[in-house]
C-alpha positions as CSV (number, residue, x, y, z in Angstrom):
1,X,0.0,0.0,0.0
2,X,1.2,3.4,-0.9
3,X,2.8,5.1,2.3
4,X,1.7,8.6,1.3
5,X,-1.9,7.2,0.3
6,X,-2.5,5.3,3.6
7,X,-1.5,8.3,5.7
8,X,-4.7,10.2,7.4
9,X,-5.2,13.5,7.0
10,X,-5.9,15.3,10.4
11,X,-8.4,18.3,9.7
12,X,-7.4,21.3,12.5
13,X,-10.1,23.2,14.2
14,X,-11.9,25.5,11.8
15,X,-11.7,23.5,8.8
16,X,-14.8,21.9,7.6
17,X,-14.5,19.2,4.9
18,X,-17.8,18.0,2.1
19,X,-17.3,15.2,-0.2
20,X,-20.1,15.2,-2.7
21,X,-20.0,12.8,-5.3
22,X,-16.5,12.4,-6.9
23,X,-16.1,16.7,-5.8
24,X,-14.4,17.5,-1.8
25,X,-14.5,20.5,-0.7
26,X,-12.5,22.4,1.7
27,X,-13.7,25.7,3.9
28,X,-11.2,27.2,6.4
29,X,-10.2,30.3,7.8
30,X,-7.9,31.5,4.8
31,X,-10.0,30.5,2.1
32,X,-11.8,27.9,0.4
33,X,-10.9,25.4,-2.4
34,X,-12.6,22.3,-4.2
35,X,-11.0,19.5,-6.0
36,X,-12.2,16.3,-7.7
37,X,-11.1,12.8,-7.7
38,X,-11.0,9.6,-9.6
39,X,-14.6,8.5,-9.1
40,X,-12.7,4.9,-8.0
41,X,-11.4,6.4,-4.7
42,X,-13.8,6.7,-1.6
43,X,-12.4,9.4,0.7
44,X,-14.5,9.2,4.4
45,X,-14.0,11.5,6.8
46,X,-14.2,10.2,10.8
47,X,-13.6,12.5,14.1
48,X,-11.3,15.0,12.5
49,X,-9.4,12.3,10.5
50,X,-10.0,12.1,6.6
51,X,-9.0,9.2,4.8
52,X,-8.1,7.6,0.9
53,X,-8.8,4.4,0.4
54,X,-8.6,2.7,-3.2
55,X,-10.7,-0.2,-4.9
56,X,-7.7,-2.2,-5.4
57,X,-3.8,-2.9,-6.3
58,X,-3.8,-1.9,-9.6
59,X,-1.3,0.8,-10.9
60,X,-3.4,3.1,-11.8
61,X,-5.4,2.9,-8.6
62,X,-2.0,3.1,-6.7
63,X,-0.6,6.3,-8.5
64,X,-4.1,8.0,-8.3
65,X,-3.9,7.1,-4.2
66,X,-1.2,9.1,-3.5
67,X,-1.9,11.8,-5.8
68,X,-4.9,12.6,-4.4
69,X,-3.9,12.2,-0.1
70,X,-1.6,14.8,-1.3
71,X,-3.7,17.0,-2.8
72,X,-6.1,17.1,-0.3
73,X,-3.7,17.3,2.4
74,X,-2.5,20.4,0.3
75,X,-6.0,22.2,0.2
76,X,-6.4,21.4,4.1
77,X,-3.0,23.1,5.1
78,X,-3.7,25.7,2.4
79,X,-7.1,26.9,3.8
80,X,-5.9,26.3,7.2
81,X,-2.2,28.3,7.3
82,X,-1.8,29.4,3.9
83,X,1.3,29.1,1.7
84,X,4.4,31.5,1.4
85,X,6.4,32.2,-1.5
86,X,9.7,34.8,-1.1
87,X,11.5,35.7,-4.4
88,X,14.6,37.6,-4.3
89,X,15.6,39.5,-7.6
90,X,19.6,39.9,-7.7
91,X,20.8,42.2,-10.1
92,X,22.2,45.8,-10.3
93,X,18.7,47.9,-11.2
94,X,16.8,45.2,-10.9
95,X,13.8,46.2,-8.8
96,X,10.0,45.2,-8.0
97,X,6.8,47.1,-7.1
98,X,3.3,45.9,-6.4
99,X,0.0,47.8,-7.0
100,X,-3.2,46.3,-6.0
101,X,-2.6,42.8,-8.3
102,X,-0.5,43.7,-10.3
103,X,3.3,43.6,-10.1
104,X,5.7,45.9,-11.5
105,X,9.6,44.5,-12.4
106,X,12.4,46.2,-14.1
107,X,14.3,43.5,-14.8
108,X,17.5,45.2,-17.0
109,X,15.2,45.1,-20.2
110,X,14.4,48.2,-22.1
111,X,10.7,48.2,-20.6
112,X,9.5,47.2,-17.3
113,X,7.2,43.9,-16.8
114,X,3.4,44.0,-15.4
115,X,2.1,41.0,-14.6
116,X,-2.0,40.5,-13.0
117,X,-1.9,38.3,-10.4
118,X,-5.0,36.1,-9.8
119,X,-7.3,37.4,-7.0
120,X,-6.6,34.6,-4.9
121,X,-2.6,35.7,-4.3
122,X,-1.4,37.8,-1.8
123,X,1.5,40.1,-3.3
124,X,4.0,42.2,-1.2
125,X,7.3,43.8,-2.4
126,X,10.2,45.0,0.1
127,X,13.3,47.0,-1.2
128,X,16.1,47.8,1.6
129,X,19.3,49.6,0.9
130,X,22.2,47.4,0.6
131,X,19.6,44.6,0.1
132,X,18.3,42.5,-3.0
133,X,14.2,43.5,-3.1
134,X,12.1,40.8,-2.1
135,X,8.4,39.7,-3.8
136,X,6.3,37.8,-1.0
137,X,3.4,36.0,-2.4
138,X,1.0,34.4,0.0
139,X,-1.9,32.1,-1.3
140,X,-4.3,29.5,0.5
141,X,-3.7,27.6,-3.2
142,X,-0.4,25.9,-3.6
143,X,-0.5,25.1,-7.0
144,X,-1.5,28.2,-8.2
145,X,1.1,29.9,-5.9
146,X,3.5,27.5,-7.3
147,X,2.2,28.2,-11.1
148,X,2.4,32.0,-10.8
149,X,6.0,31.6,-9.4
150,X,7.2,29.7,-12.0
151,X,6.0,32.5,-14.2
152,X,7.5,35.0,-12.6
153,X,11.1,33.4,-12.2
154,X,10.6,32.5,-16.2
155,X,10.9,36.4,-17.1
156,X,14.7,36.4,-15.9
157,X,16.2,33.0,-14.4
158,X,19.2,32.8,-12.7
159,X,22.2,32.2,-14.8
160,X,25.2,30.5,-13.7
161,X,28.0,33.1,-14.4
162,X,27.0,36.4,-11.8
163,X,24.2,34.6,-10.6
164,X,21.6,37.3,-11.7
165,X,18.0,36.6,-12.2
166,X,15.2,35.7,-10.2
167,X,15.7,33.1,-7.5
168,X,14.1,31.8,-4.6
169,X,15.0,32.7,-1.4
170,X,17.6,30.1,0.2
171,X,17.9,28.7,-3.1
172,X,21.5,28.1,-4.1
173,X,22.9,28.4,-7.7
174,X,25.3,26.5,-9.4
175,X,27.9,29.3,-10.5
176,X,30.6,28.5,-13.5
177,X,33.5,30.0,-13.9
178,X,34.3,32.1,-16.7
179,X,36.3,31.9,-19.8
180,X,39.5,33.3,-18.0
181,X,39.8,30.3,-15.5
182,X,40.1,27.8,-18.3
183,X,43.5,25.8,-19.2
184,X,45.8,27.3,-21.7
């Protein structure tokens, strides 16, 4: 049995769950969000436990198990604590500015960038002196937060050689040397 399907999901105070059909739904403080499932899977949900539970062994049964536990477990911490995304942008120039949903970057092209966030994100931007400016993005959502991430770090990624671009924060780049430090 799959050790990520066969886990329980404990629902925290505040969070009410509604399965309806092959459709769950998930109401919390920070939001709510709905998903549905393979219509093989019977998800129950007993004294603040939720469980998975699939029809049989087959592979297709197994991969679906797991993918969905997660998922779910996902919406429940989403709607419950939210999810927190900090980008840093290192680059000389290279700055960010958020107005209502929509986010400003100058990113060391000849125009700057605005991208609409969907309603459901949070956007913050913080620029200290001496500092690389920061974009925050909160969401109860954390494929979506994920999605709009990835979209954002696509406008500039890091590159290897000064290690400019858009990066997470805490993520570590790979850096190459350049063309001077090779053999003669």
């Amino acid at each position: 049995m799959s050790r990520i399907g066969k886990a329980p999901i404990e629902i925290p105070a505040g969070v009410t769950v509604k399965v309806e059909g092959n459709t769950i739904t998930v109401k919390g403080p920070k939001g709510e969000l709905s998903q549905t499932f393979h219509p093989d899977l019977t998800i129950s949900v007993e004294d603040n436990h939720l469980t998975v539970t699939r029809p049989s062994d087959d592979r297709e049964h197994r991969a679906q198990h797991g993918l969905y536990r997660a998922l779910i477990h996902n919406m429940v911490v989403g709607v419950s604590t939210g999810y927190r995304k900090e980008m840093e942008l290192v680059g000389v120039g290279y700055r960010a500015n958020a107005t209502g949903q929509v986010l400003e970057l100058s990113l060391g092209f000849s125009h700057a960038i605005y991208i609409k966030l969907p309603p459901e994100i949070k956007v913050e931007t913080k620029s200290e002196r001496n500092k690389n400016p920061l974009i925050i993005l909160e969401s109860d959502d954390k494929q979506l937060l994920g999605q709009v991430c990835a979209k954002i770090r696509s406008l500039r990624k890091p590159e290897p050689y000064k290690g400019k671009g858009i990066k997470f924060v805490g993520e570590i780049i790979r850096r190459k040397s350049g063309k001077s430090a090779s053999a003669k």
